[in-house]
C-alpha positions in Angstrom: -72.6 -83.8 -83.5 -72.4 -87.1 -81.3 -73.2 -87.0 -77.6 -69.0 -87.5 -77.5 -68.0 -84.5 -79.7 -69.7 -81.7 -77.8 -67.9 -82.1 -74.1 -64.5 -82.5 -76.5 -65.4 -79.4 -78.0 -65.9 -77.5 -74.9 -62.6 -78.5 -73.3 -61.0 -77.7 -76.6 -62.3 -74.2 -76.2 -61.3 -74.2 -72.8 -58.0 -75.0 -73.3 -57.4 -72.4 -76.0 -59.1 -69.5 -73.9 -56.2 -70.8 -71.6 -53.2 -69.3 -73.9 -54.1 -65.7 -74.0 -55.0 -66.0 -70.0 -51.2 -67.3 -69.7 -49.6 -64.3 -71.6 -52.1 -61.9 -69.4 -50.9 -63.3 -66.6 -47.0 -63.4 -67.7 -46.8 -59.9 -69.1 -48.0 -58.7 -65.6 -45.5 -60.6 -64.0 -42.3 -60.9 -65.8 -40.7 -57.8 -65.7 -39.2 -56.8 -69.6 -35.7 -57.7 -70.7 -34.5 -54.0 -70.0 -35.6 -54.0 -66.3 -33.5 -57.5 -65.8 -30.6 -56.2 -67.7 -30.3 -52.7 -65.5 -30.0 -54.9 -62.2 -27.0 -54.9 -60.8 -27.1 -57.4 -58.2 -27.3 -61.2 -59.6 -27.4 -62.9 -62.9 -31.3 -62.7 -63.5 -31.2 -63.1 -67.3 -31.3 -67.2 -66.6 -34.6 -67.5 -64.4 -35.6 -64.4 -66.7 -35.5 -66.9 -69.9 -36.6 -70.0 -67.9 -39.5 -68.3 -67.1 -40.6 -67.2 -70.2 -39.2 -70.6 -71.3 -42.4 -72.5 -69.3 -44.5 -70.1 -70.9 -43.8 -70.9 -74.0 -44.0 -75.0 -72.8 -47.7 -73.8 -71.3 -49.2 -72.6 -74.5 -47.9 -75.7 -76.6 -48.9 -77.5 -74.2 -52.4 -76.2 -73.8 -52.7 -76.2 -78.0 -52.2 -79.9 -77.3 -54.7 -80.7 -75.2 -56.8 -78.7 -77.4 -56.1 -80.5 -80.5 -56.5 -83.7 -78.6 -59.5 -83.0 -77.5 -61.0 -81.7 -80.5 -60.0 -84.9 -82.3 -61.3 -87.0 -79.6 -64.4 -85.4 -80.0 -64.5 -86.3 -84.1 -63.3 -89.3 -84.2 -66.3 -90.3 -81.9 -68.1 -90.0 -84.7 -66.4 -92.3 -87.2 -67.4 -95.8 -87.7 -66.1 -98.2 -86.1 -64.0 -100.8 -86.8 -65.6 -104.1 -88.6 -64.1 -107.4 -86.6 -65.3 -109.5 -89.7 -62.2 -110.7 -91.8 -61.9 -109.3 -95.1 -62.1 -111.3 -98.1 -59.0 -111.8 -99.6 -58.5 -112.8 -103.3 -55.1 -115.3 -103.6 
């Protein structure tokens, strides 16, 4: 493993462990469907499914990163590109 690959890795790991902190924290929070439905006052169903609609954005988001980083770190140990030209039979 390159010098590169391991602090990818780490943020990689980092931002994986950050999914199942997100559902933790928005199971806590967001109150189930049947609580929102049994309110009378106000529409709450929309900022009910916008909210679990940026969870949703959170976790793809933070498997992105992940990915990303995880790459990064890989590809740092590929070899890099020659500048010579190549030789080209006409």
């Amino acid at each position: 493993m390159s010098r590169n690959a391991v602090p990818s890795t780490i943020i990689a790991l980092i931002a994986l462990a950050c999914v199942p902190v997100l559902w933790w924290f928005a199971t806590d929070a967001i109150p189930p469907l049947t609580v929102i439905e049994a309110q009378s006052a106000g529409n709450r169903l929309g900022p009910w499914m916008f909210t679990w609609a940026l969870v949703l954005v959170g976790c793809v988001s933070a498997l992105g990163v992940a990915w990303l980083a995880y790459s990064s770190g890989r590809m740092s140990d590929a070899a890099p590109l020659s500048t010579k030209p190549r030789n080209e039979h006409v």
